[in-house]
C-alpha positions as CSV (number, residue, x, y, z in Angstrom):
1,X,188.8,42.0,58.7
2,X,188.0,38.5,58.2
3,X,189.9,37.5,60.9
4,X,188.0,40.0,63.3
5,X,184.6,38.2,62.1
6,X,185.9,34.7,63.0
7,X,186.8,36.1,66.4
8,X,183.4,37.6,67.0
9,X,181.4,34.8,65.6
10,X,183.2,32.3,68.2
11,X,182.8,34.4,71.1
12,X,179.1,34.4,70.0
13,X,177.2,31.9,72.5
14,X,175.2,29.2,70.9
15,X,171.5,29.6,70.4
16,X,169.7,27.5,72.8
17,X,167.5,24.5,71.6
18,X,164.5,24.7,72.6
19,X,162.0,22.1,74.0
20,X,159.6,21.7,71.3
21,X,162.5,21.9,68.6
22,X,163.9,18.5,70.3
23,X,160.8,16.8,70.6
24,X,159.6,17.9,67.0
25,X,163.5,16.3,66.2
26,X,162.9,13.3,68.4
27,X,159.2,12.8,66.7
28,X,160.7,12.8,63.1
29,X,163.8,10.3,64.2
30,X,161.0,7.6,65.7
31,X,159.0,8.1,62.4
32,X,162.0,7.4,60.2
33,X,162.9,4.5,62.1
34,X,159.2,2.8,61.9
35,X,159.7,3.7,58.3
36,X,163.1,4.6,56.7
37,X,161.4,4.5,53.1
38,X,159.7,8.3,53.7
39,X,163.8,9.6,54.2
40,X,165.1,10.7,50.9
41,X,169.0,10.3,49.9
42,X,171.0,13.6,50.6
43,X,171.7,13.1,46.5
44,X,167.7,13.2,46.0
45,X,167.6,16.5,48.5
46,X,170.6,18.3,46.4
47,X,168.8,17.7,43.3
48,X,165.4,18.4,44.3
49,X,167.0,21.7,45.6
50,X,169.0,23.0,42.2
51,X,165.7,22.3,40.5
52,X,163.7,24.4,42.1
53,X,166.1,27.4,42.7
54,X,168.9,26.5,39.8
């Protein structure tokens, strides 16, 4: 059964990106790089996320 899952999830085509989700990506990337102080630490993120939903 599991097996059969794999199989259909990789003859699944990708999702497209789309447009505005590259350019919201590329708009985040130039903001981090004037400023790399507003990233957080993927430790920070983890913890910040087991607070709020345990």
């Amino acid at each position: 059964m599991v097996e059969n899952l794999w199989d259909e999830i990789a003859a699944t085509p990708a999702l497209p990106v789309l447009d505005w989700h590259k350019q919201e990506l590329a708009r985040r990337k130039a903001e981090y790089q004037q400023n790399p102080a507003i990233g957080s630490s993927w430790e920070d993120v983890k913890a910040r996320i087991s607070q709020r939903h345990g």
